[in-house]
N, C-alpha and C positions, 0 to 999 in steps of 0.2 A: 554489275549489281545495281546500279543507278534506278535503271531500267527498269529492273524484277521489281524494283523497292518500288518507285512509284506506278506500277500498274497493279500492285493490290486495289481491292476491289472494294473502297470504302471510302466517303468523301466525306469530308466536311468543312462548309465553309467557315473561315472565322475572322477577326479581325484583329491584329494585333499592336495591344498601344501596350510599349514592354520596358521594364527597367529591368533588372538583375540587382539581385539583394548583394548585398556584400562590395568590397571596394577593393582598388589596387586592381596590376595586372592580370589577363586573363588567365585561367588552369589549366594546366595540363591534364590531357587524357590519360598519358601513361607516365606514373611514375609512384617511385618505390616511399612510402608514405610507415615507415619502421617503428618499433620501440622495444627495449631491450625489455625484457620482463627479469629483473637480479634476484635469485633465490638465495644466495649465500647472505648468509646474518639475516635473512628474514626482510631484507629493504624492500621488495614490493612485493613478494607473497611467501607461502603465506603471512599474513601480518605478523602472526604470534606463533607460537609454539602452544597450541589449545593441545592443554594433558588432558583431555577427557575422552569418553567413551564414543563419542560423536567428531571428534576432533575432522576425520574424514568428509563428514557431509558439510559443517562449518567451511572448512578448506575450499570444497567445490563450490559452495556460495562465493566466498568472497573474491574466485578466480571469476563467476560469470557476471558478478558485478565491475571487475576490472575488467573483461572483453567488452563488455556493454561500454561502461569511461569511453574507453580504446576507439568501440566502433563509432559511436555516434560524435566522436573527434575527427574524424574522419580517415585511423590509423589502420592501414590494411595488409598489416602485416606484422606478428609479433616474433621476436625473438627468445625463445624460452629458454633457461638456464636450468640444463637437466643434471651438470656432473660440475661438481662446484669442489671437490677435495677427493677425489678421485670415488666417487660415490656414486646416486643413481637419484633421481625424484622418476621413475619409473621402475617397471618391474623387472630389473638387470640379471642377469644369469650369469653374469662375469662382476659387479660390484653390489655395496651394499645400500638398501636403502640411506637416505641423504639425512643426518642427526637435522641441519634444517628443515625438515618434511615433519618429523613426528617428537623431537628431543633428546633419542638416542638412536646410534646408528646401529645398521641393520636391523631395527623394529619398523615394520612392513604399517601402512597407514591403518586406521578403523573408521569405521569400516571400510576393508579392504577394497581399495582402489586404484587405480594407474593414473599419477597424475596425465604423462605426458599425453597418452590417449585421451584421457578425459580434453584437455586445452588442445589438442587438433579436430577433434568433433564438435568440441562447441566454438570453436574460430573459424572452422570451415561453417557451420550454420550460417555464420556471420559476413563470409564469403574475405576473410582473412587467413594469409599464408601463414605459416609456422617451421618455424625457423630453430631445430634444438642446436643448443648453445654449448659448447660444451670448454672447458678449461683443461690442454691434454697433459699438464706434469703438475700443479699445484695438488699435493697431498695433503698437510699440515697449513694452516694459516700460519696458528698460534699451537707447535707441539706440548700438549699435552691440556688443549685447549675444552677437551669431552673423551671417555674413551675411544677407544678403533674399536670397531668390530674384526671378529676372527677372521675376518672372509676379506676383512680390505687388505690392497695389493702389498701394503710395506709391511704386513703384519707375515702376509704369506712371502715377501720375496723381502724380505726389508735391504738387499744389497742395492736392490735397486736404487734405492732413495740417496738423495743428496741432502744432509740438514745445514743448513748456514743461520748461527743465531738461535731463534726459536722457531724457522722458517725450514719448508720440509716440500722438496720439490721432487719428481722421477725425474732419473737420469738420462737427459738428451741422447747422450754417448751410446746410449744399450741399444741394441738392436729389439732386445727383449722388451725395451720399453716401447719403443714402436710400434711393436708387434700387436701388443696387447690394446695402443690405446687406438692401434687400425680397428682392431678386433670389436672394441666395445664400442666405436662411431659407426662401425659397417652392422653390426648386431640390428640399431637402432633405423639405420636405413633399409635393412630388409625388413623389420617390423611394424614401422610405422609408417603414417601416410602422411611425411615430413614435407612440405618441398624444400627445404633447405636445413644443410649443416655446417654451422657456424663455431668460429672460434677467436677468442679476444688478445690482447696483448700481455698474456702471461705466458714469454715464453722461458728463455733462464732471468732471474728474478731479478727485479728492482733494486736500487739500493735503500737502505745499506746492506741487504744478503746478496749483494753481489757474488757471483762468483769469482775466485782466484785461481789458486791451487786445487781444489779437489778433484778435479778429475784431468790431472796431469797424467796420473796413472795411464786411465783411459785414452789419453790421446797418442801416450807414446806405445800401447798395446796395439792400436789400431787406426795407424795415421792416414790411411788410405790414401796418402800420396802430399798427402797436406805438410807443409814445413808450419807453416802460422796457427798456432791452435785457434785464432779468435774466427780465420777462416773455418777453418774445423767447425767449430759449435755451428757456425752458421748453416754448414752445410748438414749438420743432426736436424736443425729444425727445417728445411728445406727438403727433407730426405722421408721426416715425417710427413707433411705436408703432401709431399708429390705421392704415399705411400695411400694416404686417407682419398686424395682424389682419385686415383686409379683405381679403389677400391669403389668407391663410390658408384664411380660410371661401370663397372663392370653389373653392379646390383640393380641401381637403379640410373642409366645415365641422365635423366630429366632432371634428378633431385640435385639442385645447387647446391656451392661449397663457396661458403665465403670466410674472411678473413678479417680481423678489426683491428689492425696493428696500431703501436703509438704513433701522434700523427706526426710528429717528424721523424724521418728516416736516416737526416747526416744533419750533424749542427752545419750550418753555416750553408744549407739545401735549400730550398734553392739559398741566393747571397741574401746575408742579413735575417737568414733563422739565426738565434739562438734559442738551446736548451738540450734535453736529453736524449741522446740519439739511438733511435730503434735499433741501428745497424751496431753501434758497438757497444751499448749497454747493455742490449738484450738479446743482442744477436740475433735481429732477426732480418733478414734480405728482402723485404716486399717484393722490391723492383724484379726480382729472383725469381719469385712467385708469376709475378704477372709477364715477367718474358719469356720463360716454359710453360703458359699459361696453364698452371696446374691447379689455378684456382676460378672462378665463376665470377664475382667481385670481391671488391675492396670495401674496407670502411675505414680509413683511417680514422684515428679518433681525435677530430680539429676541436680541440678544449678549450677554444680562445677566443676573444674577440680580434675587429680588426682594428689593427696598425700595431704598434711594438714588435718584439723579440720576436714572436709565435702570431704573425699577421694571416688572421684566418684569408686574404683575398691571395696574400703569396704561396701560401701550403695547398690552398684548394685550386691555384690554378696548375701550379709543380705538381699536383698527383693527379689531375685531370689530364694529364700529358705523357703520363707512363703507363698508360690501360693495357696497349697492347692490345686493342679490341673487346675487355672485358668490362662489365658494367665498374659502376664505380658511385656507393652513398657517399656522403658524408657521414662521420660520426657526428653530433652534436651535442652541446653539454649544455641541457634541460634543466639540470640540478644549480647548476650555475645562478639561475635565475631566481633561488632562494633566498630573502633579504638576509635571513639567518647564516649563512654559509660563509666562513671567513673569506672565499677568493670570488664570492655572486658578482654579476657581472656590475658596471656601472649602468650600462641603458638596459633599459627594459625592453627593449626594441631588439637587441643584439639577436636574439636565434629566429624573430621572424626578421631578421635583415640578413642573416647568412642563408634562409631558405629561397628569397628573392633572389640573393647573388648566385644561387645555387643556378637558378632558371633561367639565367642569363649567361649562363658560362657552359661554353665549350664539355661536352662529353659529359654531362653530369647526370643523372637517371632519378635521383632521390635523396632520402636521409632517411638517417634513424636515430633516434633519439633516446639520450639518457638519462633517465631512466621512467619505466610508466607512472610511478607512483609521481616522481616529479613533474609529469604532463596533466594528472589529472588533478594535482595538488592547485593547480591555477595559477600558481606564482606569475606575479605581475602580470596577471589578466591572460597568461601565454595561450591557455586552452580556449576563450573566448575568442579568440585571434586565429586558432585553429577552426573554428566553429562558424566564425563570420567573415571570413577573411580565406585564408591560407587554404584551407581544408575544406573549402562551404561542398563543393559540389565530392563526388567519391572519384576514384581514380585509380585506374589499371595499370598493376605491377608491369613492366616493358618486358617485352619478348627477349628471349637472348636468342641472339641470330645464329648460334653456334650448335645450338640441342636444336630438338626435333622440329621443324615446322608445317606438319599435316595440318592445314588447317580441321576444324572439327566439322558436325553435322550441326545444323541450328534443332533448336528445340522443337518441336511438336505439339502441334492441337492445342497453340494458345487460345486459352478460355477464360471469360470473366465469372465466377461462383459467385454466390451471392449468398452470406449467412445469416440464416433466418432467423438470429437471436439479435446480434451487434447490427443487424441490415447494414454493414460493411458489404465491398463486394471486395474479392482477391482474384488475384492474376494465377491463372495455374497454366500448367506444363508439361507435359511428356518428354521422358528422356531422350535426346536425340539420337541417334541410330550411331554404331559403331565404326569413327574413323579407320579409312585404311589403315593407320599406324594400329588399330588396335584401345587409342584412348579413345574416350567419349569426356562428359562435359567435368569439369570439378569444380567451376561453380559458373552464376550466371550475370551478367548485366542487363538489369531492366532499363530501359530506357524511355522516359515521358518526354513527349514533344509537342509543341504547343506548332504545329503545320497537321493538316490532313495530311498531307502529302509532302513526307520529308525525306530527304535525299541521301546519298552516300554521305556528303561534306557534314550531315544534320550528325550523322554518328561520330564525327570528332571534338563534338564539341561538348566538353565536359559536362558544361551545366546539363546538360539531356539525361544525363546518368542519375537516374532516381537513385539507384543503387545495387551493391554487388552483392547477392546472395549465394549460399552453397546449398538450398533447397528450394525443389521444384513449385514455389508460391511464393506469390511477395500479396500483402494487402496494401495499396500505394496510402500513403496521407492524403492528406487536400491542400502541402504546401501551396500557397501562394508565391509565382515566381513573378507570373505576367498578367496582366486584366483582362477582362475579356477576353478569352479562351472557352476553346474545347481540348482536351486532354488527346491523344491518342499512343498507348503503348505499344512496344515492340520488345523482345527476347532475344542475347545472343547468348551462346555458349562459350565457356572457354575455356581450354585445355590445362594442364597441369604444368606449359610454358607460357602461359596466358594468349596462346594464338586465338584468334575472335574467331566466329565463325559470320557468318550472314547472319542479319535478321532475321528473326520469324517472321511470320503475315501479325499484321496491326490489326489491334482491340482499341474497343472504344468501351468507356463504361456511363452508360444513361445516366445521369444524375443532374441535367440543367440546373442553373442557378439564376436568380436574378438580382440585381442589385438591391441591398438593403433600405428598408426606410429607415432614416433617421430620426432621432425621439426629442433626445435632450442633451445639451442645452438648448433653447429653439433657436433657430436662425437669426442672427445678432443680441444675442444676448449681451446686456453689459454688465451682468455682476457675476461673473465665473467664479466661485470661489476655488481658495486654495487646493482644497482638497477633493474639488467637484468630480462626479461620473460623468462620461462622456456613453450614452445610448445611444441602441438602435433596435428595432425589432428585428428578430431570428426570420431565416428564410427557410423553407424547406427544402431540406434535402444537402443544406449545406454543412460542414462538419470545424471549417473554419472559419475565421475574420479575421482581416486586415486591416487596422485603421492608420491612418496617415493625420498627422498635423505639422500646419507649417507656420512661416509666417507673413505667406504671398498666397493669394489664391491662384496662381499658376502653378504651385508646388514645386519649383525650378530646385535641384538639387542642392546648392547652398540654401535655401530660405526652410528644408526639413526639419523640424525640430525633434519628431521622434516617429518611428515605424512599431506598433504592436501588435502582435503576431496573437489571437486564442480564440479557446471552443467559445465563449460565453458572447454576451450579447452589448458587455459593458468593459469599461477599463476609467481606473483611478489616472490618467496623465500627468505627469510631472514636466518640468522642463520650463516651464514659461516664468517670463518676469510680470511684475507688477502693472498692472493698465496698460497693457496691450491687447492687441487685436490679432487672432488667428483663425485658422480657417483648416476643415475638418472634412473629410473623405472616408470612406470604408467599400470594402471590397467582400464578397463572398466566395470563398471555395468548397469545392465538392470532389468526391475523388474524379471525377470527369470533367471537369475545368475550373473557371474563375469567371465571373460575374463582372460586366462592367463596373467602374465607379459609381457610387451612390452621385449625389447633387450635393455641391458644396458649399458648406454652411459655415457659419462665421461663430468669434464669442468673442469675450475683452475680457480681461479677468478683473475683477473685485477686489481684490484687497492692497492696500496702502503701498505706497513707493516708500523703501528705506528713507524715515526723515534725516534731515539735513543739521546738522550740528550750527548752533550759532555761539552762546556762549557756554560758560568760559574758553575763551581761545588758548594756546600754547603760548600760557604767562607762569612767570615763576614766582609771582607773589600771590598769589591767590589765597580768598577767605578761608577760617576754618571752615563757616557754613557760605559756600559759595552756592550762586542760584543760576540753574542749568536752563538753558533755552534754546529750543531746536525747532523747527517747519511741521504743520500740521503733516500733509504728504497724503490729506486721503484718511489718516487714525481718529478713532473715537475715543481708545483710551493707549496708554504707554509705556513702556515696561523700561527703567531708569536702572544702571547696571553703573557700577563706580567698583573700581580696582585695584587694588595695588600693586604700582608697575612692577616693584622689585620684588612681591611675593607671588604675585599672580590670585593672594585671596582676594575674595569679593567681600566687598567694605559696605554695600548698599546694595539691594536689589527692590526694587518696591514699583507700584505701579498707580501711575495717577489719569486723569482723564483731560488736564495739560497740556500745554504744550512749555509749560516752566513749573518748573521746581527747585525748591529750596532744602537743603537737607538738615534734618534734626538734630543728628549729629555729628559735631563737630571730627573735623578731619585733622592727620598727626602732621604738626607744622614740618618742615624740610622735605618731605614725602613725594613722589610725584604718582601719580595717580590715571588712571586711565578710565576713560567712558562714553557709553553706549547707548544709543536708545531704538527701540523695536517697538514698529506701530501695529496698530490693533484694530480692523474694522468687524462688520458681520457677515464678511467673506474673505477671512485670516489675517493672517500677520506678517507682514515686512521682513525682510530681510533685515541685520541688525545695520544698524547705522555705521558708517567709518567710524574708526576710534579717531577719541578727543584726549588732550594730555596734556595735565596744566601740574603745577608743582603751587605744594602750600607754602605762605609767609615761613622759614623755619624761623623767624622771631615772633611768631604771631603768640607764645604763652609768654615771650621774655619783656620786664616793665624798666624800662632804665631808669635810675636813679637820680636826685642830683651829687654831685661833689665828681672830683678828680682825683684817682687813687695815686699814691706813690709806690702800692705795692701789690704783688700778687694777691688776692685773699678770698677765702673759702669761708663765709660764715656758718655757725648750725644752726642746720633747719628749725624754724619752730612753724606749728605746735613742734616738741617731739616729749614724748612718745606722740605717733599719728592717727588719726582715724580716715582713711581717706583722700586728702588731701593736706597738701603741706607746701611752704614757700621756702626757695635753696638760695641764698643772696652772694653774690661774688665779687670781684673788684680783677680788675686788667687795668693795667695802667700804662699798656701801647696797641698799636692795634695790631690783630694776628689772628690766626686759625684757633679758636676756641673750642672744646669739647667738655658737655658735663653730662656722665654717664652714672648709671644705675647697676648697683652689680651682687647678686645675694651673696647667703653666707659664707657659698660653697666655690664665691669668685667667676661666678658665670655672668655674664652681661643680659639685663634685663630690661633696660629701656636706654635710649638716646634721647637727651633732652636739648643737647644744642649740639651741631656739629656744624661751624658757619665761622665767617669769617665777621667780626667785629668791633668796632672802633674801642681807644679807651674808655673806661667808665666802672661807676659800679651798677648792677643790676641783680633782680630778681625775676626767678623764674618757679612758676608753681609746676609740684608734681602731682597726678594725679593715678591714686593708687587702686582705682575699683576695681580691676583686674587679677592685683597681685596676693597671695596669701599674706597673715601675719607672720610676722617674724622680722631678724634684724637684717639692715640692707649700706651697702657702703655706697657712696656718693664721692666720685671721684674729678676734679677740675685739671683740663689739661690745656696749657696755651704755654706757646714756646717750651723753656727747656724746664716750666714748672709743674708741676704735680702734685696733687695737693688731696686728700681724703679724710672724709668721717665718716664715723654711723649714727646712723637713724634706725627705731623703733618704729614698727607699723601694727598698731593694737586695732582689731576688729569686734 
């Protein structure tokens, strides 16, 4: 294929000076990139239960605005939840519509529609797999939680059901139950154009609806050979299971079958799990599953970070080791990463650090994640991280070696169109001709390459992957990946096991660019202001820009300061400090390549360096009216910020032209206080200054006396009655922790006027009331084991 590939008949020379956007290890080609979509309770769609007339068309909105999230994360594959309580979010002929779908069950959507067809046609547009989800014994969540419809199964067979508690499950034990939940997973595999059907870790329930006793009956009816009933249940679910696969491959053998069991399978599995164990709480066998290999893959569901009891690197290497040749995701827990969540993870790094260990470990194919709403929701930055990082480039679900491998026909009479409205051009296609097997293409990977002439190796390598569509056009962007480029695209097909086919013949689409001229700020500029635009004029023909600033004119990848990616011609930058120098780059894209670098020009910015605190220092005697003095820095005028440490209100905020200030009003003695100052040129403001923190005299209102007391004493205030102002006199006659407090009628404490340690004496301290309403007020003296109070009147 090397061969064929490079003797298409098209050249262009180009020259390539290239970085790759995004950071960390390189991407894989093939892998399984999941997300659960949960319909029960409504947690990722639909949002709400819409009671109106329209509720349908609502519904399918906000499902194409969740593939869009999904796709442009770079998620290529969702897992849809169609039978959530033995019900249907599609059009079932054996159950009833799902009360989460419309508010009551078996009332069909409005306007009438399918969801599940609807989210396989519009995920296949999007060239993402779908995966119906289904739950095979949970009936009742919560009995009696909404009514049943006549038509659901415990209504019609209610012997079936097990209840434990409020909890309402089908009977493992039945053969009747297997029958039927064969019947409604095989229904949905001949109908629909699924590749995958999946199911999660509800098999006999949780605690505390454990099971016990209840279906002793059943086991001693029909022990099939089994002495141990716990053996028994295992073998209901393993019996199901191998009953739903066989079924499967008989209809459709392409369409996979996976599994999301709890992710520990034996406490103490591998040594040093602890917690709940698949195999005897819920009875369910994994390892069962994957050595009859009656299943496609695994997901177990690793809920955890690493190290502790549940050490995601010990579970995920112990189940990468029981495949048995079967793919194998991860489950991951997305929701985790909620700050809201009482068990969210501690790092915010933990599920893109289990994706990294994922890609470095033995046997691992992918993950999927739970749940979409928590992916799109961004919790700690997660999807950004998908977007620029993890996810940047799109990536091909892996082959299973086990199903069909016909490779396909490649696409047909690649063409560039060109629309005469948007002057966009797109990539079209002809369907490829019908493989031996009889498949043809179900969706495609467009591939841009920055070589005329790119090779077999050029197709393994992810970043080439413009993207995966499931219709015969792509119109490409004018991402900027490399500079200086010419563009040329290529087409593969690929089958409904994701087997690739060859490339099509290479398109190139005319659109030259040249590097931009730059406007403003001019080359060495030295007053950049804060908030300045950084221009350039527009090129023809190009549809993006790329500007680069650093803070080296070689742009060496630590000295970057920020990459901005848009259609327009300008950009507001941020990032920079105070009175520096940096240096500035832009790039043009077009859908048919990238433009060399502009010429690189320089600025300094303008506005003040955070001035420099000088006094008050960290003193504990400080004036009431203390005079603040700090470093010009560059400011013309100053913004003065004073605090109070233990309230956090602002006690001063004023602004002078300064570099000292005196403040007008006096500050509360004992108090300590914190403050700021933030300079001001005519190209912005500083940064705020380090905080400063000084403590007032707390005897700065108290006047000592002469004489030497012999006893405790509390004089009354006078004036009293008061207007404002009043003097409280006292007497101590050894030295000790002193306190004289202000307390209203109602016994609440209103002011501290000395809380300090002070020698014997008698003294006086003024109160000063401009704050407090009239009325009466007790005044209370506390040193050592005395205690002493009166009232005072405050007339206004």
């Amino acid at each position: 294929m090397k061969l064929w590939f490079r003797c298409i008949a098209y050249a262009v020379t180009i020259v390539i000076i290239g970085f790759e956007i995004g950071t960390g290890q390189s991407l894989p080609k093939r892998e399984f990139r999941g997300a659960w979509i949960a319909t029960v309770t409504n947690l990722d769609w639909p949002p709400s239960l819409y009671r109106t007339s329209l509720a349908g068309e609502l519904q399918r909105t906000d499902m194409i605005n969740l593939l869009d999230q999904l796709h442009a994360l770079g998620i290529n594959a969702v897992i849809f939840q169609v039978r959530t309580e033995c019900d249907a979010l599609y059009n079932s002929p054996y159950e009833p519509w799902s009360y989460w779908l419309t508010g009551e069950q078996g009332v069909a959507p409005s306007p009438l529609y399918d969801p599940l067809a609807f989210v396989v046609a519009e995920a296949h547009k999007r060239g993402m797999e779908v995966h119906a989800w289904f739950n095979p014994y949970r009936a009742e969540r919560v009995v009696g939680n909404y009514p049943l419809h006549s038509t659901h199964i415990t209504r019609l067979n209610p012997g079936w059901a097990i209840q434990i508690g409020t909890f309402k499950f089908l009977n493992p034990a039945l053969a009747e139950v297997r029958n039927h939940v064969a019947k409604v997973i095989a229904d949905v595999v001949r109908r629909y154009d699924v590749e995958g059907v999946h199911m999660d870790d509800y098999f006999y329930p949780y605690s505390p609806n454990s099971i016990t006793h209840q279906d002793t009956a059943d086991f001693n009816r029909d022990k099939r050979g089994f002495s141990n009933i716990a053996d028994w249940r295992r073998d209901n679910v393993n019996l199901l299971i191998k009953q739903i696969y066989d079924s499967v491959q008989a209809i459709r053998p392409v369409v996979k079958f996976g599994m999301s069991p709890f992710g520990i399978w034996k406490n103490n599995v591998p040594v040093g799990i602890s917690g709940t164990s698949g195999y005897d709480a819920l009875y369910a066998d994994a390892t069962a599953w994957l050595s009859g290999r009656y299943i496609d893959y695994i997901t177990p569901q690793l809920y955890w970070p690493f190290g502790g009891g549940q050490d995601y690197n010990l579970l995920q290497t112990w189940w990468s080791q029981q495949l048995n040749g079967r793919h194998f995701y991860t489950g991951n827990a997305t929701y985790r990463l909620n700050p809201g969540e009482s068990s969210a993870f501690a790092s915010a790094s933990e599920i893109s650090n289990q994706i990294r260990f994922n890609r470095n470990a033995q046997n691992s194919h992918g993950s999927i994640q739970f749940r979409a709403k928590s992916i799109t929701a961004n919790f700690r930055n997660f999807a950004d991280t998908l977007t620029n990082d993890l996810f940047r480039h799109p990536s091909i679900v892996a082959v299973m070696d086990w199903k069909e491998r016909v490779i396909p026909f490649p696409p047909r009479n690649i063409r560039v169109e060109a629309d005469p409205v948007t002057k966009l051009s797109t990539l079209k296609w002809d369907t490829p001709f019908v493989a031996p097997d009889g498949d043809t293409a179900s969706r495609y990977a467009v591939y841009r390459f920055t070589k005329s002439n790119p090779g077999t190796g050029d197709l393994d390598v992810s970043r080439n992957i413009l993207a995966l569509t499931g219709i015969n056009g792509r119109t490409p962007d004018a991402r900027i990946d490399t500079p200086n480029v010419s563009y040329s695209y290529a087409v593969t097909a690929l089958d409904r096991n994701n087997n690739e086919s060859i490339p099509s013949n290479l398109v190139s689409i005319a659109s030259p660019v040249t590097a931009p001229l730059l406007a403003s700020p001019s080359n060495g500029e030295q007053n950049f202001p804060r908030q300045g635009t950084v221009r350039w004029n527009r090129v023809s023909s190009a549809l993006t820009y790329q500007l680069q600033i650093a803070g080296n004119a070689s742009f060496s990848p630590g000295s970057l300061i920020g990459t901005y990616n848009t259609a327009d011609s300008s950009v507001v930058p941020g990032g920079f400090l105070a009175q520096e120098t940096y240096y500035w780059r832009v790039v043009a894209g077009s859908q048919g390549g990238a433009s060399p670098y502009s010429p690189v020009w320089s600025f300094k910015t303008g506005w003040p360096k955070a001035p420099l605190l000088v006094a008050p220092g960290f003193i504990m005697n400080a004036d009431r009216f203390p005079t603040f003095v700090w470093t010009k820095s560059g400011g013309t005028s100053f913004r003065l910020k004073i605090v109070d440490h233990a309230t956090n209100a602002v006690q001063i905020d004023t602004t002078v032209n300064d570099t000292v200030a005196t403040t007008r009003r006096g500050l509360e003695p004992g108090k300590i206080y914190r403050w700021q100052v933030l300079a001001t040129n005519a190209y912005g403001s500083s940064d705020w200054s380090e905080e400063g923190r000084f403590r007032v005299d707390p005897l700065a209102f108290v006047e000592k006396l002469e004489g030497v007391p012999s006893t405790y004493q509390l004089a009354q205030n006078y004036p009293n009655p008061f207007n404002a102002a009043t003097t409280i006199q006292f007497a101590v006659p050894e030295s000790g922790l002193v306190s004289l407090r202000i307390y209203d009628i109602l016994g609440r404490e209103v002011a501290t006027l000395i809380d300090d340690e002070l020698p014997p004496g008698i003294y006086a301290r003024q109160f000063y009331a401009d704050d407090f309403p009239s009325g009466p007020y007790v005044y209370v003296l506390s040193a050592g084991r005395n205690r002493i109070a009166k009232k005072m009147l405050l007339v206004k």
